[in-house]
N, C-alpha and C positions, 0 to 999 in steps of 0.2 A: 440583564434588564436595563434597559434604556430608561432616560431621565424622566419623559413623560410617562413612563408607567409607574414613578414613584409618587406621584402630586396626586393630593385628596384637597377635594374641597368640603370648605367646611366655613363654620361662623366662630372665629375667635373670640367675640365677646362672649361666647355663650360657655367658654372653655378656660377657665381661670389659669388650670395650670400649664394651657397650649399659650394663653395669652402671657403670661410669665415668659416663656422660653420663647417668644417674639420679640416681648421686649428686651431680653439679653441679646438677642441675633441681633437687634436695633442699634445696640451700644455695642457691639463689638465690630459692624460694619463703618461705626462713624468712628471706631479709634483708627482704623485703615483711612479710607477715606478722606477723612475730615469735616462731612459734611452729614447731615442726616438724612438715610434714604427714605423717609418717608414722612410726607407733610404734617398738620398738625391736627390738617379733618381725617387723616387716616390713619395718626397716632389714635385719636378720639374712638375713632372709630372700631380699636381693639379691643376697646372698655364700654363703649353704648352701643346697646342692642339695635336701640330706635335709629340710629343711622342706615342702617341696613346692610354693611356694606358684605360685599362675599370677600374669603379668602381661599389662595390656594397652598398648598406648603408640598415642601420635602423634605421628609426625613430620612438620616445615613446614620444608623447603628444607634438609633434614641435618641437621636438630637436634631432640631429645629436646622437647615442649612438654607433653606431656601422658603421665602413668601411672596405671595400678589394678595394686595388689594384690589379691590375696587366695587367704585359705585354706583354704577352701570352705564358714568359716562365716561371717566378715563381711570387707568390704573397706575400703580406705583408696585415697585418689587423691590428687592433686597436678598441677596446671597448672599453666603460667610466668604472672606476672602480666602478661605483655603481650601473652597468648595470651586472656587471658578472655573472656564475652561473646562468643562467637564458636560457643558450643553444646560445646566439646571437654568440658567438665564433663559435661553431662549423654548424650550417645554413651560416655563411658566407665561411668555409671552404670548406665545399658542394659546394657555388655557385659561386664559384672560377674555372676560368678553368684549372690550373695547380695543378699538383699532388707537385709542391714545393713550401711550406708554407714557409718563411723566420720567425725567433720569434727571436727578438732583445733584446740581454743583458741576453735573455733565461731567463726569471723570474721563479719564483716559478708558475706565474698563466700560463705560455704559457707551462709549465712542464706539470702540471697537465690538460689539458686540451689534449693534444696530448698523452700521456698516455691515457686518457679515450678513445681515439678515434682510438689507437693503432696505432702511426706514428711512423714511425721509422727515427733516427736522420741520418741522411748521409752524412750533411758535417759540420763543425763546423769552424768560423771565429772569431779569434782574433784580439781583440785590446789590442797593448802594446805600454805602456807611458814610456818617459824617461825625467828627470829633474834636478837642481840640478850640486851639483858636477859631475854627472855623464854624463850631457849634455856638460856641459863647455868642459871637458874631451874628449871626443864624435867629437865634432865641431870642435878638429884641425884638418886644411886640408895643403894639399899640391899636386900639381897638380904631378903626376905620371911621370918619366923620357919619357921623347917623347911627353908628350901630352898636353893640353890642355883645358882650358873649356871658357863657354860662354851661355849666355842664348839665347831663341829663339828671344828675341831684340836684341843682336846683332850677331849674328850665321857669320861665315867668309862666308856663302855661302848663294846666293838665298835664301828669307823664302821659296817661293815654292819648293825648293831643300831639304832645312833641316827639310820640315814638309816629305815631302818622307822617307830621311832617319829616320824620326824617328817613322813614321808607322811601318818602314821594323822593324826598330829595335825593337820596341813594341811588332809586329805580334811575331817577332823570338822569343822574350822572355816568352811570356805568350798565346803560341800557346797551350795550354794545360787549358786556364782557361775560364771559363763559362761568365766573363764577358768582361774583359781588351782585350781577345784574338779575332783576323778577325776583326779589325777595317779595315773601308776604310775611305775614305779622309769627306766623310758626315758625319760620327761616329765622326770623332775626330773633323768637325768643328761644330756641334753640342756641345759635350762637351765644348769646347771653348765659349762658352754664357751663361758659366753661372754663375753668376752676381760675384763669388768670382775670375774670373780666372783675369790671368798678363800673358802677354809673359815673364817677367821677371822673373817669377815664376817656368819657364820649362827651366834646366839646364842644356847643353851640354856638356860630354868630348869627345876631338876631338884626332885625334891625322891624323894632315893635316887636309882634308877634309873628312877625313872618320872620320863617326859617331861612336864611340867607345861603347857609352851607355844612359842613358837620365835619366832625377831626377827631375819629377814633381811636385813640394809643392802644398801645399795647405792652406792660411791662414784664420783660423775660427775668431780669435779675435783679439787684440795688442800683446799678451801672446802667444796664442795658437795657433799652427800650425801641418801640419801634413804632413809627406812622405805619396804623394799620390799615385803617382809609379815609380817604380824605374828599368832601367832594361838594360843589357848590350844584346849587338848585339849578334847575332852566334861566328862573327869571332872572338871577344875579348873575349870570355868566358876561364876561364883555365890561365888566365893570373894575378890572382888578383890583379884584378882590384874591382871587386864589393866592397871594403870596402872603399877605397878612394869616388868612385862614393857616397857610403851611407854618408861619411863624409864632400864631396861637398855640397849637399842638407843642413845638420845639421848647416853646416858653416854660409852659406846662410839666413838659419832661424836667429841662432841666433843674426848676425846680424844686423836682419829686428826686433828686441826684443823681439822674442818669449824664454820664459820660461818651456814652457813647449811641449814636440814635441810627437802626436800621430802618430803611423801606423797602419793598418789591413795586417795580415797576417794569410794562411790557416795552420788551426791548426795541419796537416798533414805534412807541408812542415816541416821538421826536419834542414834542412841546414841553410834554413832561421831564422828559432828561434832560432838556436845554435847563429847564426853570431849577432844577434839583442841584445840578452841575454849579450853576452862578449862586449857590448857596452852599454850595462848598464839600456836596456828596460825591463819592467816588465808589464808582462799581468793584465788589469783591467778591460775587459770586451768579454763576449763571445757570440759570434752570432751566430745562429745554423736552418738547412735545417731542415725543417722534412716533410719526403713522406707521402702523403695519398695514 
């Protein structure tokens, strides 16, 4: 029997104890590896229904060796490493229905396996850590002549007012990117449940009541945290602004005791890795599209 006649699709959230032996396949691929093969909306995504997402798996002798997510616009997959080499990667690629395969930290095996399959890479996602002297450094802030900040606990205006403004501002700034960008008001109360968020965590600069720009953290440990997005309005752009905004968020972390502070950013965007860089981030992991 060939690899693709082992793969069933099915909905793991709806499978407690399928989703159980996902999430062990999960931690046994990143004690290899090093890196987690699969994001955090398609962690999510093995435990809420309302996501939607499909999955495909392989199972050898009762045990989980092989999965695909996805959500119907790109997928993410994961093999046991003692399952490789044996074609289970590329039968779950096949039965995937997106032509965009996400391969996280880009290993040597997600290399070599899309080369054989001849994928071509499209987009490539950065993470850059900053710590250190160079964080401390980094974290002083000062609120910008005119304006002001505030988290979405205490916002000067209606939450239902300041969760508006800061869609618009959201939409405005990353109207260009395949995930962040065309939120509505479900998108973002959706994100909001999920089990790491705070109001306190999403950081306002105001200047009055107009929404100037927004600095969503994200806290992984006591240590660790991370700029999870960041982004000024239409109207404030050109004002620099954007490095105060960066340094309100850092402020914040540090703080709250975080040592060590990650972001993602698109390895194309040049502005933003220049600005990140002279603050003292340095790239430690690459995340990369590849089309079938």
């Amino acid at each position: 029997m060939n690899s693709s006649e082992l793969i069933n699709q099915t909905h793991i959230a709806l499978d407690r104890d399928l989703r159980e032996q996902a999430l062990l396949l999960l931690q046994e691929v990143r004690a290899v590896d090093g890196v987690d093969p699969l994001s955090e909306q398609f962690v999510r995504g093995l435990a809420e229904p309302g996501l939607g997402h499909s999955h495909f798996v392989v199972n050898i002798g009762g045990k989980l060796v092989g999965l695909a997510a996805s959500d119907g616009e790109s997928s993410e997959l994961a093999v046991h490493p003692a399952q490789r080499r044996q074609g289970i990667g590329k039968a779950l690629i096949d039965a995937t229905p997106t032509p965009s395969i996400w391969a996280h930290g880009n290993t040597d095996a997600a290399q070599a396996l899309a080369a054989s399959l001849r994928m071509k890479k499209t987009r490539e996602l950065l993470v850059m850590k900053i710590s250190g002297n160079a964080l401390n450094k980094a974290a002083v802030y000062s609120d910008p002549a005119g304006f002001g900040h505030s988290s979405l606990a205490n916002a000067p205006i209606a939450r239902e007012k300041a969760e508006e403004k800061w869609l618009q501002a959201n939409n405005e700034a990353f109207d260009w990117h395949p995930e962040q960008g065309g939120w509505d008001i479900h998108r973002l109360h959706q994100a909001q449940k999920a089990s790491w968020y705070r109001d306190e965590d999403v950081l306002f600069l105001w200047q009055g009541e107009e929404l100037a720009g927004f600095h969503w953290v994200k806290k992984h440990s006591a240590t660790l945290q991370e700029i999870y997005v960041v982004g000024l309005a239409a109207a404030f752009r050109g004002q620099g602004l954007g490095d105060p905004l960066v340094r309100l968020g850092l402020h914040h972390m540090v703080t709250q005791g975080a040592k060590e502070i990650i972001l993602y950013v698109e390895a194309d965007n040049a502005p933003a890795l220049s600005a990140y860089e002279k603050l003292g981030f340095t790239v430690v992991e690459r995340h990369v599209v590849y089309e079938k």
